[in-house]
ROSE-263164 format. One record per residue: residue in one letter; chain; x, y, z of N, C-alpha, C in turn. Coordinates in pm, whole numbers, m for minus. Layout:
<sites>
(site 'a'; 'A'; (X; Y; Z); (X; Y; Z); (X; Y; Z))
...
</sites>
This chain:
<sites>
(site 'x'; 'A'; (m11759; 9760; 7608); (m11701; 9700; 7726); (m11760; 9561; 7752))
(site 'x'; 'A'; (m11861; 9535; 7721); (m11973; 9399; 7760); (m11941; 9298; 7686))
(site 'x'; 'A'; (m11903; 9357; 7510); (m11834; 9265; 7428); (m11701; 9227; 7459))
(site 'x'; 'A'; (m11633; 9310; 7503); (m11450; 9265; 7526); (m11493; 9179; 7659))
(site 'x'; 'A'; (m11573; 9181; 7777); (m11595; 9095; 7863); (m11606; 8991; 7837))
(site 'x'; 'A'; (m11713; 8986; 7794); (m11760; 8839; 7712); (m11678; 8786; 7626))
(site 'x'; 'A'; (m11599; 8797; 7565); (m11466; 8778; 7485); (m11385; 8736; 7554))
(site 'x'; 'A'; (m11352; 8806; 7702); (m11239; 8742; 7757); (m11293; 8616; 7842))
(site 'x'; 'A'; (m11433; 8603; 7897); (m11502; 8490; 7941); (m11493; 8376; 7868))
(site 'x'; 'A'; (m11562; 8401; 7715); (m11566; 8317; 7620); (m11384; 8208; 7604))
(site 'x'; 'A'; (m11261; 8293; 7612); (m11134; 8290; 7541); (m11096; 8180; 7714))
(site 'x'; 'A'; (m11161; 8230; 7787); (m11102; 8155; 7924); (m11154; 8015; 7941))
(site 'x'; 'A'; (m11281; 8000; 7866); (m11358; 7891; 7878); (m11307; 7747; 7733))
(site 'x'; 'A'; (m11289; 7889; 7607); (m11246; 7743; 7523); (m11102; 7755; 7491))
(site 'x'; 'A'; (m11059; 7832; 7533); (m10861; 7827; 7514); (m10860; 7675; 7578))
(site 'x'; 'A'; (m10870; 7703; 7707); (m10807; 7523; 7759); (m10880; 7405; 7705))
(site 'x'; 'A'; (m10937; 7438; 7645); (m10963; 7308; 7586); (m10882; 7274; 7434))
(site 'x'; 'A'; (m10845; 7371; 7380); (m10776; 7374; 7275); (m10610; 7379; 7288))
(site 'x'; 'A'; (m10581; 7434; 7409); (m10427; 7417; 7468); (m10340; 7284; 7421))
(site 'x'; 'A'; (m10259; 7276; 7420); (m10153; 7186; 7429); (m10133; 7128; 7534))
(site 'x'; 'A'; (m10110; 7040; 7614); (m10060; 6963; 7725); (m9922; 6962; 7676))
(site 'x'; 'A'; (m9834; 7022; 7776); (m9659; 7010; 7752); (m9627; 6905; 7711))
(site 'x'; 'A'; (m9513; 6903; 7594); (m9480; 6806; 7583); (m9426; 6645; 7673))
(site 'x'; 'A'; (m9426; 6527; 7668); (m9399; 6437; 7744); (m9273; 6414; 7661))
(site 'x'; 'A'; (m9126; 6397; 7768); (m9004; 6375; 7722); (m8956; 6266; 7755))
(site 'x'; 'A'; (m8986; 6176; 7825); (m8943; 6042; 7895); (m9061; 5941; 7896))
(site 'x'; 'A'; (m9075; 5808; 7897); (m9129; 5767; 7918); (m9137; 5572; 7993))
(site 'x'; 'A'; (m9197; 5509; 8080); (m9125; 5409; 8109); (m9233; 5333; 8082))
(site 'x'; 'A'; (m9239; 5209; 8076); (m9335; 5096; 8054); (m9280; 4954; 8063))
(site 'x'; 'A'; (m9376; 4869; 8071); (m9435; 4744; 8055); (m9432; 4642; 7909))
(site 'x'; 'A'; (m9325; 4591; 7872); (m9322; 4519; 7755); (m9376; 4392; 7788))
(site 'x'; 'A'; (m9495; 4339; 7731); (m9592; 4240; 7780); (m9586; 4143; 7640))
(site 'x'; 'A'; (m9465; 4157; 7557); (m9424; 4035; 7449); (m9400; 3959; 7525))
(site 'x'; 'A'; (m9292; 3966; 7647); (m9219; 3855; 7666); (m9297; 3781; 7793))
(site 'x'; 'A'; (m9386; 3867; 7885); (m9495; 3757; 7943); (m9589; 3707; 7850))
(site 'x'; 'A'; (m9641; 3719; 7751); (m9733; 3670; 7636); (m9655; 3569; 7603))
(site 'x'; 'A'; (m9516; 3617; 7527); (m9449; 3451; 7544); (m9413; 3330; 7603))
(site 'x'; 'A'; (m9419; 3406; 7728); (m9366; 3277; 7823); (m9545; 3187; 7857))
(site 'x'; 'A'; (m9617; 3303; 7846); (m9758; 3269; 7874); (m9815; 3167; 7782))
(site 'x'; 'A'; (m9788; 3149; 7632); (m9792; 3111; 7527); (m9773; 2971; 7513))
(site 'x'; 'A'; (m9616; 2936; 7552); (m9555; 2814; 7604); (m9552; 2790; 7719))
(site 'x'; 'A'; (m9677; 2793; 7766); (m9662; 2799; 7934); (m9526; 2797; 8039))
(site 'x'; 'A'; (m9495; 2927; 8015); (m9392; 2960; 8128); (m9394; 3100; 8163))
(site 'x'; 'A'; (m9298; 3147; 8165); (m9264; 3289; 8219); (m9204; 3411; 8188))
(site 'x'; 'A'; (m9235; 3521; 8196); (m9168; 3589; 8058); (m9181; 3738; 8168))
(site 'x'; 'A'; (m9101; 3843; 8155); (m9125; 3969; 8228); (m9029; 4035; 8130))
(site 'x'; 'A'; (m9063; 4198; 8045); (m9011; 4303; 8014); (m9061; 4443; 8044))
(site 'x'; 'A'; (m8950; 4543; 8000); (m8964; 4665; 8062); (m8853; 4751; 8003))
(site 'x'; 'A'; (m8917; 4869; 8020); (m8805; 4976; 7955); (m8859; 5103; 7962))
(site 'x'; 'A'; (m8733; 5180; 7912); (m8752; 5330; 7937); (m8689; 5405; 7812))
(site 'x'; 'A'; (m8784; 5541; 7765); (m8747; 5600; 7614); (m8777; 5734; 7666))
(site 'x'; 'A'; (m8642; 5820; 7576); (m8620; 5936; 7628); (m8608; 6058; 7469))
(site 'x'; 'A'; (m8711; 6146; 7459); (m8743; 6238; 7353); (m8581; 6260; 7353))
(site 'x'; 'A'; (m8485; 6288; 7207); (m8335; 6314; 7224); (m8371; 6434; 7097))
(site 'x'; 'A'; (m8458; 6481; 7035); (m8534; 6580; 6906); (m8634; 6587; 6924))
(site 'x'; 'A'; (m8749; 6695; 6859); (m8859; 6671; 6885); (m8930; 6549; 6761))
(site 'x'; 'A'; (m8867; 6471; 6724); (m8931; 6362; 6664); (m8845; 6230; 6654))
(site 'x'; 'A'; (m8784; 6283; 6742); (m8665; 6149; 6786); (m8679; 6089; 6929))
(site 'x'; 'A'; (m8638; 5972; 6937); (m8606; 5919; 7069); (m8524; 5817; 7047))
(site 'x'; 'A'; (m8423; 5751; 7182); (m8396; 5673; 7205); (m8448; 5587; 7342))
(site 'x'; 'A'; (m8404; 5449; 7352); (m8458; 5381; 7464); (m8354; 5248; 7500))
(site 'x'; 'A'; (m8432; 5186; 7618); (m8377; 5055; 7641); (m8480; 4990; 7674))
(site 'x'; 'A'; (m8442; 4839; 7697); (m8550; 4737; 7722); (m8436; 4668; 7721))
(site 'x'; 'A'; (m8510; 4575; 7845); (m8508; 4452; 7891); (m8620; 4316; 7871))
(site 'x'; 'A'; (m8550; 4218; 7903); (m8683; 4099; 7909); (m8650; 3993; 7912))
(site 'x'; 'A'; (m8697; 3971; 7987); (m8679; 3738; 8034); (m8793; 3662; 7974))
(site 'x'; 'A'; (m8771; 3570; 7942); (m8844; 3445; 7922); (m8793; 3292; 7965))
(site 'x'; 'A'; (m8880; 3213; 8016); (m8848; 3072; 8033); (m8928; 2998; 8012))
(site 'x'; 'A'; (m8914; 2870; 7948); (m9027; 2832; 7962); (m9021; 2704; 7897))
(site 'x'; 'A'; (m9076; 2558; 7876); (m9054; 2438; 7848); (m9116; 2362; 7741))
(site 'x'; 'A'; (m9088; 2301; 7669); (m9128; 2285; 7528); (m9089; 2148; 7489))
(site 'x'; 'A'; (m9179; 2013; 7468); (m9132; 1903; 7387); (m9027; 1847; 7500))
(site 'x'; 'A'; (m8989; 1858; 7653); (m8879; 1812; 7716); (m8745; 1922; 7709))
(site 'x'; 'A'; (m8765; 2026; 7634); (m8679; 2095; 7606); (m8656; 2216; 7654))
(site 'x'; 'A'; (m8624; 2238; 7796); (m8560; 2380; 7842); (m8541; 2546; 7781))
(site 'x'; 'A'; (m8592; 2580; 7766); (m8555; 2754; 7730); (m8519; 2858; 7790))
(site 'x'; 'A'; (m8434; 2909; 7839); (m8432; 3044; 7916); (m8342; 3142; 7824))
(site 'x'; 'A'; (m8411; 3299; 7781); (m8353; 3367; 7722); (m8363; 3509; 7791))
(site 'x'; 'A'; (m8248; 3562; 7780); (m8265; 3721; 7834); (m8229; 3791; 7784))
(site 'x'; 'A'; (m8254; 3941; 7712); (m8213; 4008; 7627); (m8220; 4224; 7680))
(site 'x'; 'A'; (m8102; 4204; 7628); (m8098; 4353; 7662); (m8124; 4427; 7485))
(site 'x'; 'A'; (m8168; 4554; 7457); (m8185; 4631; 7390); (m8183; 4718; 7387))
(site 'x'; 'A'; (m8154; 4814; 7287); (m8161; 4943; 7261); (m8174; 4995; 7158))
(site 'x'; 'A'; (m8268; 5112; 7158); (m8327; 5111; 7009); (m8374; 5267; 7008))
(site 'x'; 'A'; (m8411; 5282; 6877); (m8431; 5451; 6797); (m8538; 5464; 6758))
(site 'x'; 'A'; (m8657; 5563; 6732); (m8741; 5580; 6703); (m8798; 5702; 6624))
(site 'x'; 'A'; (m8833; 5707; 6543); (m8874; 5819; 6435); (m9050; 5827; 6475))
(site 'x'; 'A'; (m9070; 5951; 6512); (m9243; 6015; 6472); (m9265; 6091; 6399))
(site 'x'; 'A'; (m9259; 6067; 6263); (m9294; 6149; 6169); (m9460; 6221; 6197))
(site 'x'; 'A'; (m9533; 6167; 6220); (m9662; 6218; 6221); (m9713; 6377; 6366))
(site 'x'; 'A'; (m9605; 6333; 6449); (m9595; 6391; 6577); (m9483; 6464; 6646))
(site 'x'; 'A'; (m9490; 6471; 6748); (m9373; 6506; 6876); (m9311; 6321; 6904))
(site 'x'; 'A'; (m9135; 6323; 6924); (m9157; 6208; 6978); (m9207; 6175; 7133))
(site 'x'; 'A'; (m9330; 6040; 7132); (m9329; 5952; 7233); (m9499; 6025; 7212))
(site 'x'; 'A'; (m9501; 6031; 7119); (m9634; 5987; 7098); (m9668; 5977; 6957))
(site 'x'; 'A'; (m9815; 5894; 6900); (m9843; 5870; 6795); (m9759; 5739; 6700))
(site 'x'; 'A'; (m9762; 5781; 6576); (m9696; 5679; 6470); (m9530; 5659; 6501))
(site 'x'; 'A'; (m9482; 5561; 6503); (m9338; 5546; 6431); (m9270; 5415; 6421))
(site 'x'; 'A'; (m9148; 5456; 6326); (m9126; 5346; 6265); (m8931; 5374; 6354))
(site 'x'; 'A'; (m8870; 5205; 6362); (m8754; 5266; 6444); (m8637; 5106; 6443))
(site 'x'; 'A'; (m8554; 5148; 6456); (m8458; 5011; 6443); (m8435; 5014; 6592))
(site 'x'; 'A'; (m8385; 4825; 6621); (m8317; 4770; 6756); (m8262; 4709; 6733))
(site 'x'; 'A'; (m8154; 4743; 6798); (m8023; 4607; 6816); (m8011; 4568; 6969))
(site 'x'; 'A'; (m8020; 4414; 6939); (m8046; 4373; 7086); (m7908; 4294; 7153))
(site 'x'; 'A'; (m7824; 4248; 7198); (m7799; 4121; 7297); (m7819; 4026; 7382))
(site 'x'; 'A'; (m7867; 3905; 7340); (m7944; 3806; 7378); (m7870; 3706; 7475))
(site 'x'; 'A'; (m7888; 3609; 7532); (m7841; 3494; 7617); (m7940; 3395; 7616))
(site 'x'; 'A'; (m7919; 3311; 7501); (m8056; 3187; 7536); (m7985; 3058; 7551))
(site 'x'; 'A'; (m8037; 3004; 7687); (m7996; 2864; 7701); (m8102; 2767; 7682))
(site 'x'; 'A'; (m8040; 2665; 7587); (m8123; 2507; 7574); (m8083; 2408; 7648))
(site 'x'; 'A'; (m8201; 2344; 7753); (m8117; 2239; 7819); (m8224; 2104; 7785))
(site 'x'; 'A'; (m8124; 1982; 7800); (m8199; 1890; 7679); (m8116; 1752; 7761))
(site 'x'; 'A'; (m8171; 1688; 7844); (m8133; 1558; 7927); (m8010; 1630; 7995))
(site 'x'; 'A'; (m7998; 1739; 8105); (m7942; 1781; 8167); (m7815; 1827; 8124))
(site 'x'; 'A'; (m7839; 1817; 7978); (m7699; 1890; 7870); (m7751; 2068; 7845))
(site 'x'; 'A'; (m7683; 2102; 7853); (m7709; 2285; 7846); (m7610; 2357; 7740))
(site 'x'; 'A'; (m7676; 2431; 7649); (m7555; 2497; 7558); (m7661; 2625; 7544))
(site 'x'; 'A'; (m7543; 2724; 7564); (m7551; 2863; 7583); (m7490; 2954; 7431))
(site 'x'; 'A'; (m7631; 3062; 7376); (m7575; 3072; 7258); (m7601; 3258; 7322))
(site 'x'; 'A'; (m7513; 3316; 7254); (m7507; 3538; 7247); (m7533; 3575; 7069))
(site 'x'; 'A'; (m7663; 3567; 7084); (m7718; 3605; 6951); (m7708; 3754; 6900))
(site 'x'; 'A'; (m7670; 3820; 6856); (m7693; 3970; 6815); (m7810; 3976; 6705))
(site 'x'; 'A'; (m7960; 4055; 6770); (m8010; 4065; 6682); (m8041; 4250; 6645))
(site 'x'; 'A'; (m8075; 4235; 6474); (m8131; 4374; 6410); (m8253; 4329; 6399))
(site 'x'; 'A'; (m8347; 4450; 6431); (m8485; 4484; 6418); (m8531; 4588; 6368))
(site 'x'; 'A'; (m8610; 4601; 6264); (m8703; 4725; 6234); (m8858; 4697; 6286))
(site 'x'; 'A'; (m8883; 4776; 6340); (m9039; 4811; 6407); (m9081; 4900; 6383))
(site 'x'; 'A'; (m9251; 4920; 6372); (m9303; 5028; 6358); (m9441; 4980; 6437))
(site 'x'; 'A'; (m9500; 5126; 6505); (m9625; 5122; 6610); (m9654; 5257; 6639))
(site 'x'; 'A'; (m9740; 5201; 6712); (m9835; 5334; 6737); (m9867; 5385; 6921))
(site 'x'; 'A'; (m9786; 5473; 6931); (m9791; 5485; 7064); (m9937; 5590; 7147))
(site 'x'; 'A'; (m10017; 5555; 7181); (m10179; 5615; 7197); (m10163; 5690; 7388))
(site 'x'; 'A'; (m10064; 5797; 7392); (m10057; 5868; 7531); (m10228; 6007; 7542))
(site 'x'; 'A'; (m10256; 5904; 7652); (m10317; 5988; 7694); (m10339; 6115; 7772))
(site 'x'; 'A'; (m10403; 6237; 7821); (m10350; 6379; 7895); (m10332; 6342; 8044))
(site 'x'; 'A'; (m10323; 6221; 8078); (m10233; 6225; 8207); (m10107; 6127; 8183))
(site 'x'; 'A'; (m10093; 6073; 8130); (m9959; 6043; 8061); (m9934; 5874; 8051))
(site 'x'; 'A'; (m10069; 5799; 8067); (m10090; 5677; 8053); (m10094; 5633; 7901))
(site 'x'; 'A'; (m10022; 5498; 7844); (m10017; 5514; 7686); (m10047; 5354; 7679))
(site 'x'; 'A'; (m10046; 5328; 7558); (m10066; 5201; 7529); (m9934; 5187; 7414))
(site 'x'; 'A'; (m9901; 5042; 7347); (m9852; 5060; 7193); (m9813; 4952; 7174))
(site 'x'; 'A'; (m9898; 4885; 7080); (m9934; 4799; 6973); (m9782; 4833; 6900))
(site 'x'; 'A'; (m9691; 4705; 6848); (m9575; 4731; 6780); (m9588; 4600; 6670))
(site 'x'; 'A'; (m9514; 4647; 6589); (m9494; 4513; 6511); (m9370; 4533; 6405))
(site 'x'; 'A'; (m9303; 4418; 6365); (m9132; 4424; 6348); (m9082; 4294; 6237))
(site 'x'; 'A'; (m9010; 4272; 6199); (m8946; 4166; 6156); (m8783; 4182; 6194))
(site 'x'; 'A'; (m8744; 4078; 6280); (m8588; 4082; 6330); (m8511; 3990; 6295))
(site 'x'; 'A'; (m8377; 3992; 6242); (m8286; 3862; 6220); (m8134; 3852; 6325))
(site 'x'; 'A'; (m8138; 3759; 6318); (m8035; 3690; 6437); (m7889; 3712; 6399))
(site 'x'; 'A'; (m7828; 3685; 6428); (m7654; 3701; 6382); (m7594; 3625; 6494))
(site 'x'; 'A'; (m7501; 3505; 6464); (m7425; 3450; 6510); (m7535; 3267; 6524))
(site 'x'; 'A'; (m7439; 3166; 6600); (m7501; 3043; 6561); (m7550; 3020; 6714))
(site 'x'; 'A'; (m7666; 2944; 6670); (m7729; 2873; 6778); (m7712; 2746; 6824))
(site 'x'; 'A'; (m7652; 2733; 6906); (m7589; 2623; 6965); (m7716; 2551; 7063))
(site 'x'; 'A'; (m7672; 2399; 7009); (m7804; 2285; 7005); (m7746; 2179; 7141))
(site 'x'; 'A'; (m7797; 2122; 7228); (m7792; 1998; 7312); (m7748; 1924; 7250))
(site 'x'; 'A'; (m7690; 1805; 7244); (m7700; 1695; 7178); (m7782; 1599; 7249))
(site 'x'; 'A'; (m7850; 1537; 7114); (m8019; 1465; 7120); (m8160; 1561; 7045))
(site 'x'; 'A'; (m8132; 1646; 7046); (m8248; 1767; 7019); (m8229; 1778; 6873))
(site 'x'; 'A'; (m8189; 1726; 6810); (m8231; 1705; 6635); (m8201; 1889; 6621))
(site 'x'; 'A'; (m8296; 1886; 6496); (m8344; 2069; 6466); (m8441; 2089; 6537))
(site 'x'; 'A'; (m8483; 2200; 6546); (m8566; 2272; 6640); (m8630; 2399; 6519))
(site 'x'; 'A'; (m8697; 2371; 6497); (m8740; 2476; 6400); (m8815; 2537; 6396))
(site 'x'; 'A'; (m8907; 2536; 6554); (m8983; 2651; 6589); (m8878; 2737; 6676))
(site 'x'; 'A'; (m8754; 2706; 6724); (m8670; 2805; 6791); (m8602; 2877; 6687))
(site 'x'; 'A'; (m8585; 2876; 6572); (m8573; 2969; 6490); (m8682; 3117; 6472))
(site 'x'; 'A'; (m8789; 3034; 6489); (m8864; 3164; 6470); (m8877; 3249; 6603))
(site 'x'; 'A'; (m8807; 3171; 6714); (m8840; 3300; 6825); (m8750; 3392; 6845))
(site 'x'; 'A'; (m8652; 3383; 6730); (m8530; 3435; 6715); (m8479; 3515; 6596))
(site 'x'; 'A'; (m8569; 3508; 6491); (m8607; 3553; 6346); (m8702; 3575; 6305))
(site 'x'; 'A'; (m8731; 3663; 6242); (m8899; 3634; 6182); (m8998; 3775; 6243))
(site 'x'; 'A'; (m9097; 3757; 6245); (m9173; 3869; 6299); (m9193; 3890; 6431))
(site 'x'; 'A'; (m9156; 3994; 6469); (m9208; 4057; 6612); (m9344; 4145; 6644))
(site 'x'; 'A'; (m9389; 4115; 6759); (m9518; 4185; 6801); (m9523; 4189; 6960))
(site 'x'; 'A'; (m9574; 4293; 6987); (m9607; 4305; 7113); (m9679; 4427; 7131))
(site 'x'; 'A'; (m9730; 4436; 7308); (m9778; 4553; 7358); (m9719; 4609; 7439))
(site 'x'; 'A'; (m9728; 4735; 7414); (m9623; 4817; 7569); (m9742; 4885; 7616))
(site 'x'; 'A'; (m9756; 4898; 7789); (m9806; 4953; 7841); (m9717; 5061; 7950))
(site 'x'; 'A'; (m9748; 5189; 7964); (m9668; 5291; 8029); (m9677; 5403; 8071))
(site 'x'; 'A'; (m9629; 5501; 8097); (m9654; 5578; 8140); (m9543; 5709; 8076))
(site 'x'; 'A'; (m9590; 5811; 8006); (m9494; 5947; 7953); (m9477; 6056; 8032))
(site 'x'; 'A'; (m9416; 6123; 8092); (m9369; 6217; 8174); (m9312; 6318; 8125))
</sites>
């Protein structure tokens, strides 16, 4: 009897520590690329979004994000909507490793001696990161991507090429999401 006691003492004390925390199926956050960018080129930048477990190693999501910000005399304001898929092979989704495509819709305007031309870029993205949720449902995630543009970018006249605005529009992506899983 003293042994099955102690057994069930023992089983009460290290079960919960070995338990599972329920899975987290939703999650919302803080995309801090696009204030880093605007921060970068000294201006202004705010994103955000929300991803929802749709398998247990699947998800989908959305995101948003603004940037503005001024460069060489040269005006920028871009805003982009997204939506995107995510694979966790290593895990449950909306936490740990994964790798995941986005297709976005963009709106970036160049204004250049009070001339303004407005371009709707469609971009594809593959990303992969690491999403680090902790047992109250606070996460971090480090991402990183290479994305290409589709359709033409329409220039001021006076503004020559611009050939660092190619790369904010092609090329490699990175950022941090900060958030919260539920």
């Amino acid at each position: 009897m003293k042994k099955m006691i102690a057994a069930c003492m023992l089983a009460f004390v290290i079960l919960p520590v070995f338990a599972q925390e329920p899975e987290k199926k939703n999650a919302v956050f803080v995309d801090l690329s696009y204030p880093l960018m605007g921060l970068i080129y000294g201006g202004f930048g705010i994103g955000g979004g929300y991803e929802r477990a749709l398998l247990p190693q699947v998800s989908a999501g959305g995101n948003f994000g603004y940037v503005g910000f001024s460069l060489e005399n040269i005006e920028y304001l871009g805003f982009d909507i997204r939506a995107d898929i995510r694979y966790y092979p290593l895990g449950t989704a909306i936490s740990k490793f994964y790798i995941g495509a986005i297709a976005s819709c963009s709106s970036i305007s160049i204004t250049y001696n009070s001339s303004r031309q407005t371009s709707y870029p469609f971009t594809v993205a593959g990303i992969a990161g690491w999403k680090g949720v902790s047992g109250s449902g606070f996460f971090w995630e480090p991402y990183v991507g290479y994305r290409k543009a589709f359709g033409e970018l329409k220039l001021p006249a006076g503004t020559g090429n611009i050939d660092h605005l190619s790369n904010l529009i092609n090329g490699l992506v990175f950022g941090i999401g900060l958030g919260w899983a539920f």
